[in-house]
Structure formats: C-alpha cells, structure tokens
GUTILO-225208 format. One record per residue: residue in three letters; residue number from 1; x, y, z of N, C-alpha, C, O, CB in turn. Coordinates in steps of 0.2 Angstrom, whole numbers. Atoms other than C-alpha are relative to their C-alpha. Glycine has a CB too. Layout:
(r Ala NUM (X Y Z) (X Y Z) (X Y Z) (X Y Z) (X Y Z))
...
This chain:
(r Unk 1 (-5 4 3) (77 63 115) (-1 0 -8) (-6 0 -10) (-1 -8 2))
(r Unk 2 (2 0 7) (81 64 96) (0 -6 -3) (3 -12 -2) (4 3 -2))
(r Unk 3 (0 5 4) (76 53 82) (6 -4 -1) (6 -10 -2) (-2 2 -6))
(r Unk 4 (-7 5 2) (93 47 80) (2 -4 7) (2 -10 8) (8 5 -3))
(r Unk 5 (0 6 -10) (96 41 101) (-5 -2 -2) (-3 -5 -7) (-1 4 9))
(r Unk 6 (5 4 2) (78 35 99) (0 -6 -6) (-2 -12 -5) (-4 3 -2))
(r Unk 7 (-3 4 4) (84 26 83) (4 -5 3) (3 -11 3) (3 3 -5))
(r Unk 8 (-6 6 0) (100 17 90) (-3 -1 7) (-3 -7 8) (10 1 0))
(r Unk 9 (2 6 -5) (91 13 106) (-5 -7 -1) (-4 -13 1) (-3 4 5))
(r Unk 10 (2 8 4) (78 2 97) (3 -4 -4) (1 -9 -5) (-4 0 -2))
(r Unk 11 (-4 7 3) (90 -5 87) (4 -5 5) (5 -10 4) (6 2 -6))
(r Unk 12 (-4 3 -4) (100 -10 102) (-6 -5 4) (-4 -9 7) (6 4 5))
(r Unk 13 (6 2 -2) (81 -17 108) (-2 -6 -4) (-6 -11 -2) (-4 6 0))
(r Unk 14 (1 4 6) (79 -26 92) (-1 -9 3) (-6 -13 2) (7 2 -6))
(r Unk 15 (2 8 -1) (83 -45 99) (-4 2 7) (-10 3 6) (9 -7 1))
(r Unk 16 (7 0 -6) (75 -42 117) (-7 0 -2) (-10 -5 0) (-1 6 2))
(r Unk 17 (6 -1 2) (59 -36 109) (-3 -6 -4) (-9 -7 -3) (-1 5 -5))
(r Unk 18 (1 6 2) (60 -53 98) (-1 -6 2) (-3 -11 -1) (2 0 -3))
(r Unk 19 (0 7 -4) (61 -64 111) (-5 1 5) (-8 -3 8) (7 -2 3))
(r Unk 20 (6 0 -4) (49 -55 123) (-5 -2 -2) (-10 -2 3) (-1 6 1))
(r Unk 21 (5 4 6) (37 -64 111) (-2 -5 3) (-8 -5 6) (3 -3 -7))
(r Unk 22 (1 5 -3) (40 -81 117) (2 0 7) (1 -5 10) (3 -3 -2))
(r Unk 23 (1 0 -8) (44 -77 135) (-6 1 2) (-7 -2 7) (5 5 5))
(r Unk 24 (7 -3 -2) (26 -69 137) (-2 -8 -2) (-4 -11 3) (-4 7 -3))
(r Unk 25 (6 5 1) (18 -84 128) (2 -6 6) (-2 -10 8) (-1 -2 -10))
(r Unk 26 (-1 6 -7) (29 -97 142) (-2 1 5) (-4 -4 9) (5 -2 3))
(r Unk 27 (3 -4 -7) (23 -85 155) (-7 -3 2) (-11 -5 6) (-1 7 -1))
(r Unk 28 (9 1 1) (6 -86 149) (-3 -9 1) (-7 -12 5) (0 2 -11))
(r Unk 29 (0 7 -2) (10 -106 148) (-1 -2 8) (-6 -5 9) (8 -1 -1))
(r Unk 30 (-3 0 -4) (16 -106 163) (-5 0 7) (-7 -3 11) (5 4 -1))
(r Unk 31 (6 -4 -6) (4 -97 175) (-4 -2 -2) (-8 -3 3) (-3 6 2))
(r Unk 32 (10 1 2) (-12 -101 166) (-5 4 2) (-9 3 5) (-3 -5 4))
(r Unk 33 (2 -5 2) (-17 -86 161) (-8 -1 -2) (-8 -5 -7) (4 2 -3))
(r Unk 34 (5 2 1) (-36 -86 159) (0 4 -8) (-2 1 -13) (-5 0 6))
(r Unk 35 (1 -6 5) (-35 -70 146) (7 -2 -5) (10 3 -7) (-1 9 4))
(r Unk 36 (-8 0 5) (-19 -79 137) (2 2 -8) (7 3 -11) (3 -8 0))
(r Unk 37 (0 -2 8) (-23 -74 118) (0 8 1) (4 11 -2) (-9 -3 -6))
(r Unk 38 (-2 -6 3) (-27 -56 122) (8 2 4) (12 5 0) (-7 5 1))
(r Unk 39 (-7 0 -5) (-10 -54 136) (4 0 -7) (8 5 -8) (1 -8 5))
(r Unk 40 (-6 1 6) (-1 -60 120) (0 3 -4) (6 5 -6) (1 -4 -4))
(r Unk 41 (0 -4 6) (-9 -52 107) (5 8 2) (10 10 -1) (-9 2 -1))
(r Unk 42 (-2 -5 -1) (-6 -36 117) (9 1 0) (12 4 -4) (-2 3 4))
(r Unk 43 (-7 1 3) (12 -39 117) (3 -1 -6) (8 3 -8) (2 -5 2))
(r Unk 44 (-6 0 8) (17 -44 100) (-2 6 -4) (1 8 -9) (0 -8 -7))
(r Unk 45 (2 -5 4) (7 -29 94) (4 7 5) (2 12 3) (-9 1 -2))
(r Unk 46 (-2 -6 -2) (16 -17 105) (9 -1 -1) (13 4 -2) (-3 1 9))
(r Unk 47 (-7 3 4) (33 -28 99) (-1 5 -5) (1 11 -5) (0 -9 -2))
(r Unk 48 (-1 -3 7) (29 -22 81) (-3 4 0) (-6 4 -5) (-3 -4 -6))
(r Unk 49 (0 -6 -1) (24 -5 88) (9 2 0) (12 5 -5) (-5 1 8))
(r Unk 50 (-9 0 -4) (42 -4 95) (4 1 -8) (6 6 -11) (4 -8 5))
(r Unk 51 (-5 1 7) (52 -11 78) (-3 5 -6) (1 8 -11) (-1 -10 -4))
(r Unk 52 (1 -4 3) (42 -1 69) (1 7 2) (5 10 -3) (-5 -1 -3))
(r Unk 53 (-1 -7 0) (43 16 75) (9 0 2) (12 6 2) (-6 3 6))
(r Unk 54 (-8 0 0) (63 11 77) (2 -1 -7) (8 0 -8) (2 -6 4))
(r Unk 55 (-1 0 7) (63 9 57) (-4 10 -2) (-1 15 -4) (-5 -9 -5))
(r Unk 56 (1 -10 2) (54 27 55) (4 4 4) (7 8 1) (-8 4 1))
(r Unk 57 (-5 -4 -2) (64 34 68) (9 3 -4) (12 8 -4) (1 -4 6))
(r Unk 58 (-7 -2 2) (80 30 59) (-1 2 -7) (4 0 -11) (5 -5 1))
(r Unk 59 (-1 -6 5) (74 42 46) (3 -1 -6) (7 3 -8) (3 4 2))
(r Unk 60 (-2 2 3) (77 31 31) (-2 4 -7) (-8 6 -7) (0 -5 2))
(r Unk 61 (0 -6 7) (79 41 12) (-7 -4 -4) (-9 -9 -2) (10 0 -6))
(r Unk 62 (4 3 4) (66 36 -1) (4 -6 -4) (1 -11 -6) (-3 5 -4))
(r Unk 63 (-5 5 4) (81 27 -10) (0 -9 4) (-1 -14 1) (9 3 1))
(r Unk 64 (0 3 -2) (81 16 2) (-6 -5 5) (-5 -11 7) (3 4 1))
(r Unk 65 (8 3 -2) (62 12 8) (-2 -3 -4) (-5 -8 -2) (-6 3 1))
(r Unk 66 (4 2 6) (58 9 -11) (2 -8 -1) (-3 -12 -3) (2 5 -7))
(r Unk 67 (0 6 1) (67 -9 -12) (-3 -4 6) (-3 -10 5) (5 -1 -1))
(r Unk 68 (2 3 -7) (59 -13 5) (-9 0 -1) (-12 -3 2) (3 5 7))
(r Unk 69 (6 -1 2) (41 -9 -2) (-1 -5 -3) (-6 -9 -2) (-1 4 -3))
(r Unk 70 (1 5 7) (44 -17 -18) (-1 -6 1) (-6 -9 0) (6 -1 -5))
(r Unk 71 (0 5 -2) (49 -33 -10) (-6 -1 4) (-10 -4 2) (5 -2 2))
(r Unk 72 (7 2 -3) (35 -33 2) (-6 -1 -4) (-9 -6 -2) (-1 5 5))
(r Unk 73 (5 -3 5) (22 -29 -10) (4 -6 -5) (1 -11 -4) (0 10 -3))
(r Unk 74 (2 9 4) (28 -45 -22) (0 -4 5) (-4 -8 3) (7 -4 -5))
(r Unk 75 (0 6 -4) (30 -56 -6) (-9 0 2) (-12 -5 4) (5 2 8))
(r Unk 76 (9 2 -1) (8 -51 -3) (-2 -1 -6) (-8 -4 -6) (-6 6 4))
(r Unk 77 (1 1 9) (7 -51 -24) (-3 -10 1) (-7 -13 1) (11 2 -6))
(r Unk 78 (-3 7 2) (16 -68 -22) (-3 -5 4) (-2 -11 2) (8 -1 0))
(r Unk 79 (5 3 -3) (3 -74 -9) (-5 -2 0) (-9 -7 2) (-1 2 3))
(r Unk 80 (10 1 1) (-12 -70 -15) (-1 -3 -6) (-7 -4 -8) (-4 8 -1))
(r Unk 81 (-1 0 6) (-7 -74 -31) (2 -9 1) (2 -13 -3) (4 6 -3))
(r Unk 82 (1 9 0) (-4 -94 -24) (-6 -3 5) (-7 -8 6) (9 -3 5))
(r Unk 83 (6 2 -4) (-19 -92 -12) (-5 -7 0) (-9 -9 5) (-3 7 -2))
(r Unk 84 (3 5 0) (-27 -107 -18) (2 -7 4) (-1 -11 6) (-2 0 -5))
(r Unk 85 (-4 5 -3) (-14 -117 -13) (2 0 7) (7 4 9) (4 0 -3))
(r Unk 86 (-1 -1 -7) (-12 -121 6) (4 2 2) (8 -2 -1) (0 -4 3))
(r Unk 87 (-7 0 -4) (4 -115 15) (4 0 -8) (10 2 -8) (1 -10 5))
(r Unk 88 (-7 0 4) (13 -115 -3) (1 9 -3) (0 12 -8) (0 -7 -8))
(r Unk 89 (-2 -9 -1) (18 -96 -1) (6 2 -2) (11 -2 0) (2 1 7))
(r Unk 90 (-6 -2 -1) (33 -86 -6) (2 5 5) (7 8 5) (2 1 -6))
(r Unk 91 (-2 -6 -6) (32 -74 9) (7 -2 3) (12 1 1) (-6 -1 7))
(r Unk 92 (-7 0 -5) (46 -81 20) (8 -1 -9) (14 2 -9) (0 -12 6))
(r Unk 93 (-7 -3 5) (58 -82 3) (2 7 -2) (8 9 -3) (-2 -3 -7))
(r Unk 94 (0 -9 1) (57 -64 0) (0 2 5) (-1 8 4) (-6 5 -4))
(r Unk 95 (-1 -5 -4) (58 -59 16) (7 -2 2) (10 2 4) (-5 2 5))
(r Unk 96 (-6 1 -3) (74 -70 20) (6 4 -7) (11 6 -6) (0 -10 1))
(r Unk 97 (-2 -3 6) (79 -63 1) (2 7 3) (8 10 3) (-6 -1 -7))
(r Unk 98 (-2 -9 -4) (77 -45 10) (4 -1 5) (10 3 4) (-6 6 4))
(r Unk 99 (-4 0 -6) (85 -49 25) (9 -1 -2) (13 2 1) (-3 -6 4))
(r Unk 100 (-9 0 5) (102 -55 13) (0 5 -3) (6 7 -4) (2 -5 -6))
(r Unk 101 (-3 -5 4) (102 -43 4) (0 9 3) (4 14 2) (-3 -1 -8))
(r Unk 102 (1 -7 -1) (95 -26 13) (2 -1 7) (5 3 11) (-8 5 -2))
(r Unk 103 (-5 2 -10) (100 -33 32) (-7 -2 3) (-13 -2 1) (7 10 7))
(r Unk 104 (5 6 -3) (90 -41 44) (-5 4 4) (-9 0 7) (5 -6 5))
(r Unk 105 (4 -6 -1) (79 -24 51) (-4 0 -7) (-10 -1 -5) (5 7 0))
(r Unk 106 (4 0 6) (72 -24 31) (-2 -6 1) (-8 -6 2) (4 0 -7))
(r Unk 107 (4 7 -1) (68 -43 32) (-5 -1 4) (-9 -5 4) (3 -5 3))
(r Unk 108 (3 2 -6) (61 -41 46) (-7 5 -3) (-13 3 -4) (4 2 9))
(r Unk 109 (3 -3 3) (51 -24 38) (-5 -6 -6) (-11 -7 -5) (5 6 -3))
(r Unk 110 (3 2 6) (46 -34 21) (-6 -7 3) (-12 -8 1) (5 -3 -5))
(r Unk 111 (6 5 -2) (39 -50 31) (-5 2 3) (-10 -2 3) (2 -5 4))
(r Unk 112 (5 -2 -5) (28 -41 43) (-6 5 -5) (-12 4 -5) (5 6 8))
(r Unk 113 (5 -4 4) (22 -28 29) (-4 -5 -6) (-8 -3 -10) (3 7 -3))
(r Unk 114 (3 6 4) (18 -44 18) (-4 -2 1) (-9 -3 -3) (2 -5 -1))
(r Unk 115 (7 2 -3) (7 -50 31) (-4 3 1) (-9 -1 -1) (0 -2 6))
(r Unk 116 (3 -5 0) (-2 -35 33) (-4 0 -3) (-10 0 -2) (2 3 -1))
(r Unk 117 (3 -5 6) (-5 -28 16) (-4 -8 -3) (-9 -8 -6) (9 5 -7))
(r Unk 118 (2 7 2) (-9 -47 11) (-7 -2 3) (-12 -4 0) (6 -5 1))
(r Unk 119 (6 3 -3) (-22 -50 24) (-4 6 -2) (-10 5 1) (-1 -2 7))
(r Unk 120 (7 -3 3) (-33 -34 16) (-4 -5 -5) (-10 -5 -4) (1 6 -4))
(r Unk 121 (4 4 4) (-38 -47 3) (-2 -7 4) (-8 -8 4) (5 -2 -6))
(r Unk 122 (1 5 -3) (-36 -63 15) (-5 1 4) (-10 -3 4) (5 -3 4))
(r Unk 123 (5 -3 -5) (-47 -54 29) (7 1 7) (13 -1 7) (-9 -8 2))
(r Unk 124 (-5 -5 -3) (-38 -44 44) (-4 -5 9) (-10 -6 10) (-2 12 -3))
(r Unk 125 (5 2 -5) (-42 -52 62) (7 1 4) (12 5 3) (-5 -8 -1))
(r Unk 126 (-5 0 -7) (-32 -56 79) (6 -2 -4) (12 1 -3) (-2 -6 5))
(r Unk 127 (-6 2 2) (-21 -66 69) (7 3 -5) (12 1 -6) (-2 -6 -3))
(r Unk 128 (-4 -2 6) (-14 -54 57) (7 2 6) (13 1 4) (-5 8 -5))
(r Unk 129 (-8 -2 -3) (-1 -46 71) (6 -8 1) (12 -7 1) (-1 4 9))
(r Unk 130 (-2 4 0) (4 -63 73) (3 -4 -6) (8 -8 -5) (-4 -3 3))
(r Unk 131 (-4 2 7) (8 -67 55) (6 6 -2) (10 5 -6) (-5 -1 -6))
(r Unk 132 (-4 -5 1) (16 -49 55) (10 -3 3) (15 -3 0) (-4 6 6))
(r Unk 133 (-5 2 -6) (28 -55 69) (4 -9 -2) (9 -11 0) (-5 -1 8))
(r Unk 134 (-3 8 0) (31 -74 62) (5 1 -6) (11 -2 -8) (-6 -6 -2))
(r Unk 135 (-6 -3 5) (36 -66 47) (7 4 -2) (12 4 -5) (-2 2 -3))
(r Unk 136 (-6 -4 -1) (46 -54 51) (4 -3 3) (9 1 3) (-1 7 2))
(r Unk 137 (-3 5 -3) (55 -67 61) (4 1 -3) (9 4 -4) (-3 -5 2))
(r Unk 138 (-4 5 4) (58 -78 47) (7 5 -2) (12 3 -2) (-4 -3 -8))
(r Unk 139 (-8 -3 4) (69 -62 38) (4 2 5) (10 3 4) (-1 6 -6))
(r Unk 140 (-4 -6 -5) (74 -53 53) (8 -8 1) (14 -8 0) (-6 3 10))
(r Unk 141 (-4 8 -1) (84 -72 56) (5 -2 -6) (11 -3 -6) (-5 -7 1))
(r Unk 142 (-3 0 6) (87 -74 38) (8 3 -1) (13 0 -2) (-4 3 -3))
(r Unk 143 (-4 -4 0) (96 -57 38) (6 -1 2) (12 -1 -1) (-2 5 2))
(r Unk 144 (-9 -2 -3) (107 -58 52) (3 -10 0) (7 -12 5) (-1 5 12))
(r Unk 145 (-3 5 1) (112 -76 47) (6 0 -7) (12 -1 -7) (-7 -5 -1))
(r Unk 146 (-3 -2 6) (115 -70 28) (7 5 5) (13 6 3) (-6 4 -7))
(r Unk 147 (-6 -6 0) (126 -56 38) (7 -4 2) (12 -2 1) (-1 8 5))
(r Unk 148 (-6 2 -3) (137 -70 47) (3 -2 -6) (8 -5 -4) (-1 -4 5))
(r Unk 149 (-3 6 7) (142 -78 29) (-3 -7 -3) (-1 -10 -8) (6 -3 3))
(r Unk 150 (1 6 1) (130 -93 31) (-2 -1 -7) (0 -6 -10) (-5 -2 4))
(r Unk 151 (4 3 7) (121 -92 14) (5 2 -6) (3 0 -11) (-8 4 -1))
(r Unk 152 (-5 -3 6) (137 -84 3) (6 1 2) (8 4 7) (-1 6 -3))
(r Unk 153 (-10 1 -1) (155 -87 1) (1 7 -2) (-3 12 -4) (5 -8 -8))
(r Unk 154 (-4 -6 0) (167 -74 -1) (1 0 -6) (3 5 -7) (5 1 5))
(r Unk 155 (0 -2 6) (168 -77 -19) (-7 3 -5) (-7 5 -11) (4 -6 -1))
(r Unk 156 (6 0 0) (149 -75 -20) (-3 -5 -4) (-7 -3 -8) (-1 5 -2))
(r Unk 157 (4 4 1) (144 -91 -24) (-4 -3 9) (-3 -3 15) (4 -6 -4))
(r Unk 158 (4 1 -9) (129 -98 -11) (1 -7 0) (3 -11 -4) (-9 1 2))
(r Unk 159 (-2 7 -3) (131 -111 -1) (-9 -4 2) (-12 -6 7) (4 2 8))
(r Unk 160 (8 3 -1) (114 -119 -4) (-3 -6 1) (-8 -9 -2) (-4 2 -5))
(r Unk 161 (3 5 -5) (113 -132 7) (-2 2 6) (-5 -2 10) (4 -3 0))
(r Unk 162 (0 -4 -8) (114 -120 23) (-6 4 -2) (-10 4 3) (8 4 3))
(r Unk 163 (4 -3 2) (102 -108 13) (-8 -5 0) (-13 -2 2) (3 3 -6))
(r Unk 164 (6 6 2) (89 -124 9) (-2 -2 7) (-7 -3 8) (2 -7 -6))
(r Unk 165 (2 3 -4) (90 -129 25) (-3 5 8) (-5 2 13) (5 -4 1))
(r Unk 166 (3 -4 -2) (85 -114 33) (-7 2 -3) (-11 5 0) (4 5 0))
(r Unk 167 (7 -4 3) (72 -110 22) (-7 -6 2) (-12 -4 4) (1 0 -11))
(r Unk 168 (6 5 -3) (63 -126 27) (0 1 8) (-5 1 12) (2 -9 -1))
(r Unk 169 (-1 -2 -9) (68 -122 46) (-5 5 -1) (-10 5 3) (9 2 5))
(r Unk 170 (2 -4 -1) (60 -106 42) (-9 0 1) (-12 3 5) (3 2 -3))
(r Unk 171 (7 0 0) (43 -112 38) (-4 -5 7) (-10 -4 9) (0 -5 -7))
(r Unk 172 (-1 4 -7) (45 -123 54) (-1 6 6) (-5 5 10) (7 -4 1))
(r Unk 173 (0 -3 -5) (48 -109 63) (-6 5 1) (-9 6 7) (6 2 1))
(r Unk 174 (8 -1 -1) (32 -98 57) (-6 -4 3) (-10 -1 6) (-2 0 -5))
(r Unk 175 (3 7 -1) (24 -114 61) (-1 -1 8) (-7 -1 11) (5 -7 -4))
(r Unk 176 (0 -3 -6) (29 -112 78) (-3 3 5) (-5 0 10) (2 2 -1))
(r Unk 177 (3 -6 -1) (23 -97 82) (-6 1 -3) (-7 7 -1) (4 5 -3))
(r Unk 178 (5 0 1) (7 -97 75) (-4 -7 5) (-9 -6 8) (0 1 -7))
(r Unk 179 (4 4 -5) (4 -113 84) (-1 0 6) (-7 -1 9) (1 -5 1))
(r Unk 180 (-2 -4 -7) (11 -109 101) (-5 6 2) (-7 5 7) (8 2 1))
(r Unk 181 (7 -4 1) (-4 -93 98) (-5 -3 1) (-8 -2 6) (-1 3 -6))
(r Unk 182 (8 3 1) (-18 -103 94) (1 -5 5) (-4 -5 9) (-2 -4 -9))
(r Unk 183 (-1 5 -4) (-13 -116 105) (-2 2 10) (-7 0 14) (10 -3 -2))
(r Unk 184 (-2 -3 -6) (-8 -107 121) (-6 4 0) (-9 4 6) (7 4 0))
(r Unk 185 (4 -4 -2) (-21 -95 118) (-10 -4 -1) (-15 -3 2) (2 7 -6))
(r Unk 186 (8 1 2) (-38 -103 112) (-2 -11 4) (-7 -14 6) (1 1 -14))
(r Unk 187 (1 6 -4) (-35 -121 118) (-2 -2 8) (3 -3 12) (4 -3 -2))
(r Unk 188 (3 -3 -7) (-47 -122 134) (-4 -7 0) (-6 -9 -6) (-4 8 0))
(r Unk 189 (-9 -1 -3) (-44 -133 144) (5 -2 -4) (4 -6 -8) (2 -3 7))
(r Unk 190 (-5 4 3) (-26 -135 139) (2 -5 2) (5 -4 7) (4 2 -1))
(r Unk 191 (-2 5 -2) (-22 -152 140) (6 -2 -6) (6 -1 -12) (-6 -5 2))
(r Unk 192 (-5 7 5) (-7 -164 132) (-3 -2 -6) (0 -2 -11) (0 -8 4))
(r Unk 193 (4 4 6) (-20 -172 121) (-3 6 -4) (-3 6 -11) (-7 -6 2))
(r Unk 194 (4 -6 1) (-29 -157 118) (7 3 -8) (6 3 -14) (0 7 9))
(r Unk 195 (-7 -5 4) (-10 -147 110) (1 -4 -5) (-2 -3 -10) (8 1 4))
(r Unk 196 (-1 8 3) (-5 -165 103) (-5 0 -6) (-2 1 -12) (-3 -7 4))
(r Unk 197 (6 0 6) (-22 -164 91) (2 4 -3) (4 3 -9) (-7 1 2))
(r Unk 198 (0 -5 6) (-20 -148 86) (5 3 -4) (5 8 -8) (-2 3 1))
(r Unk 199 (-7 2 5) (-2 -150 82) (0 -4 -6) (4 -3 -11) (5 -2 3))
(r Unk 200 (1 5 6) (-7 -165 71) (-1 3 -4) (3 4 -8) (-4 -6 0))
(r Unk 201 (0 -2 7) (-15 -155 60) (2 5 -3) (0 7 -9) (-5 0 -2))
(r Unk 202 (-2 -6 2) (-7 -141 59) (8 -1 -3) (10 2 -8) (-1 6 6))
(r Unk 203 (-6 5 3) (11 -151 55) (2 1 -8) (5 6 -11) (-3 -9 0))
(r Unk 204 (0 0 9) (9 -154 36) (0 5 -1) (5 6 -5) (-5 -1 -4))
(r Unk 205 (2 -4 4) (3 -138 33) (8 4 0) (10 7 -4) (-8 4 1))
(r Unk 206 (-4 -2 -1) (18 -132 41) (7 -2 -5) (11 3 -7) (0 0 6))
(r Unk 207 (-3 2 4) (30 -144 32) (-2 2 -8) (3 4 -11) (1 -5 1))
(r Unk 208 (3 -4 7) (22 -139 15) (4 5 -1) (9 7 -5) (-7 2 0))
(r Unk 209 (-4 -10 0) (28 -120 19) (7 -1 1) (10 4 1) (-2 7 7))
(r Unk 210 (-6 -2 -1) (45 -125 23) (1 -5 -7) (6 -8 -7) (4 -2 8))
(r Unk 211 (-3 3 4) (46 -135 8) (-2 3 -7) (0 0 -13) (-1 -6 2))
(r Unk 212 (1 -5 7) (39 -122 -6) (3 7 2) (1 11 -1) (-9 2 -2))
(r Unk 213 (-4 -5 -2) (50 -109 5) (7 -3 -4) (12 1 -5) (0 0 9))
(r Unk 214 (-6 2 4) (64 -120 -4) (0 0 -5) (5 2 -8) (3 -5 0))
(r Unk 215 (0 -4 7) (58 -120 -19) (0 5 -2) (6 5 -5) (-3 0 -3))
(r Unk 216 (0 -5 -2) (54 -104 -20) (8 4 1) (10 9 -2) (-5 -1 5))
(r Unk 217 (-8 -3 -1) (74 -99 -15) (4 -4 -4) (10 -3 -5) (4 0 9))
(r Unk 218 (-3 5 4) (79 -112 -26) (-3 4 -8) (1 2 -12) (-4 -9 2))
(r Unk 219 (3 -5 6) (70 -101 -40) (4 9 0) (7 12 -4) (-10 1 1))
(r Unk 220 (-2 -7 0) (74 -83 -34) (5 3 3) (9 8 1) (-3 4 3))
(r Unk 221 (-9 -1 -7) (88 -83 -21) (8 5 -5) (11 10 -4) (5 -12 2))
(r Unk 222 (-4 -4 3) (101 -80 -34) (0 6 -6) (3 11 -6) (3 -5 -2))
(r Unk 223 (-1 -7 2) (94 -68 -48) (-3 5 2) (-3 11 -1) (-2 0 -6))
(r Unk 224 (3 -5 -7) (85 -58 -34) (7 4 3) (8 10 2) (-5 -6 7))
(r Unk 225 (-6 -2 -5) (101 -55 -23) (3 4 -7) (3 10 -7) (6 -8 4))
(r Unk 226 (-1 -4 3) (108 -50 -38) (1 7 -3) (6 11 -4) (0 -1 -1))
(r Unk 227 (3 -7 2) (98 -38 -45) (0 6 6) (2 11 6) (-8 -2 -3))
(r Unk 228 (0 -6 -4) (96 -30 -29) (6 3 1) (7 8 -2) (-2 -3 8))
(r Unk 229 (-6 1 0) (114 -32 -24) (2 8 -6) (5 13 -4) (3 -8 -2))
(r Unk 230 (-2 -7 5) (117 -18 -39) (-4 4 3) (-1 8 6) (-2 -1 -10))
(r Unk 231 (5 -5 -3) (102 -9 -33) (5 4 5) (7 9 5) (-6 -3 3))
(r Unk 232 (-5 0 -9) (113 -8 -15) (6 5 -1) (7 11 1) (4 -10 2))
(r Unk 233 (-5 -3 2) (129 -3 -23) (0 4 -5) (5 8 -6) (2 -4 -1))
(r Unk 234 (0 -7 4) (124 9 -37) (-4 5 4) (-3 11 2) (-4 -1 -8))
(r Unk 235 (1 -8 -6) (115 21 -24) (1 -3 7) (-4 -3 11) (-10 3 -1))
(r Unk 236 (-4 -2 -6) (124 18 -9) (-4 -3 6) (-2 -1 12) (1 9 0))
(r Unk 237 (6 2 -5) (110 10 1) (3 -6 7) (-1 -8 11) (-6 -5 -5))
C-alpha cells in the first residue's frame, strides 16, 4: 500500500482512533479490569502511534511542518515557562490556535508534541502519552470546530463568546481525561467515594486551566491567527 492510501486511510480513522480512547477506558470501567492503567496506556499509545504515522505518511513539505513545530515548541516554551504556576498553561490555547488556523490534524500535532517535548523538563512517565492525547484532543476539537465557522465570521471577525467558551470547556475536557486515567486506572478498590475524593481535588485545578485557557486566547487568538493566516496564504499551505 502506498504512503498516500495509507495516508487517507488514517485520516478517514482519525475520529475512531479518538474515541477508541474512551470506549476502552468504559470497558475498562465496566468489566473491572484488574491491569486497567496499563490496558489503557497501551491503547492511547498505539492511538498516537496511528495519528502519527498518518501525519508522516501524508508526506507533508517542510513549508508546511515548520509552523507546526514553531507552535508546538512555544506551547512547551509557554509551559515551562508558567511552570510555577498550577494548571495556568498556555498549552490548549496554542494548540486550539493551530487547530484554527493549520486544521484540526496540526492541533492535534502541536498539542501532543507540547506534551512531550515539555515533559523532558517536567519529567517523562506513564502519564506523558496521556497528556499527549488530552492535548491533542483539545486542538484536534478546536480545529474541526474553527473549520465549521464557530470561532469566525465570514467577515473575519471572532466570535468570542463561542471561542471563550470552548476554551474553558477545553480545559474541562483535558481535565477529563487525565482523571478518568488516574481514576479508572490507579484507584483500587474503585468505589463512589473513592472517584468523588479524587475528583474534589483535582476540580480546581482543572477550572484554573480552563480559565487561563481564556485568557491566554483572549491575548493571542487574534494577532496569532493572523500572522499565521499570512503564513498559510503567502506559501500555499
């Protein structure tokens, strides 16, 4: 099979693969899996095996990798560089920012390589494919939200009330996914009260991220899209 059939088959795989995510971890739920952290793990890392070798398959030019770099590489800059501060991150802004402006395949690229390249400094463990994957979520969602029209009128002003209120959902939805992980996987036995607890404290930290995810797009959103936006359209990208 050539790189290019291999390319459009994992793009037509693209939502499957993101939802095989959470059907394993209900599974996992569900049956009461005694080995449920690694079951999972192996899954979302064979997930972001897949999406990725479906972005190198489709044999993209250097013109075209370099703004997907850039942005990733400020989104673990822009991490490490708020690192003191809990949860107030610009990861999910920059990748929902890629996802608008380079499509929702790049978003999904910048958030996952953010997580990555960022945890050489943070430290690298189980959880890193799991932040790979939450992130690349946020923009992969972003993207294909910006492609229906949500975040920009047709005259190109945004609509940033639908944009603000994604940006907080987004931090929610990392939030999510990282809990339902730790939760599903590490909480033994799992009980009601057990999840309950360790959702209390993981709450905040989650609202925090959805609410320095608004700031954050409330700062960059518009001369970001911009600038890219020219990038896009002066080489053909």
């Amino acid at each position: 099979m050539t790189d290019y059939r291999v390319a459009r088959l994992l793009a037509k795989l693209e939502i499957p693969l993101l939802l095989a995510v959470p059907a394993v971890m209900a599974a996992a739920l569900l049956a009461g899996v005694e080995q449920a952290a690694l079951a999972m793990l192996v899954v979302v890392a064979l997930v972001l095996a897949l999406f990725f070798a479906g972005y190198e398959a489709s044999r993209p030019g250097l013109r075209q990798i370099m703004p997907t770099l850039v942005l990733a590489a400020l989104a673990a800059a822009g991490r490490i560089l708020f690192g003191p501060i809990p949860d107030f991150k610009p990861v999910s802004a920059i990748a929902i920012i890629a996802g608008a402006t380079l499509g929702r395949r790049n978003g999904f690229m910048v958030g996952a390589l953010a997580a990555l390249t960022s945890n050489f400094f943070f430290g690298q463990g189980m959880w890193t494919p799991w932040q790979m994957y939450a992130w690349g979520l946020v923009g992969y969602v972003g993207g294909a939200l910006a492609y229906a029209g949500a975040f920009d009128r047709a005259d190109g002003t945004v609509r940033m009330p639908a944009l603000l209120t994604y940006g907080f959902a987004s931090g929610l939805l990392y939030g999510v996914v990282i809990n339902a992980y730790d939760i599903i996987g590490f909480v033994q036995p799992l009980t009601w009260a057990g999840a309950m607890a360790r959702l209390a404290t993981a709450v905040p930290f989650d609202i925090t991220h959805g609410l320095a995810t608004c700031v954050f797009l409330v700062a960059l959103y518009k001369p970001w899209c911009r600038r890219i936006n020219r990038v896009v359209v002066k080489y053909g990208l």
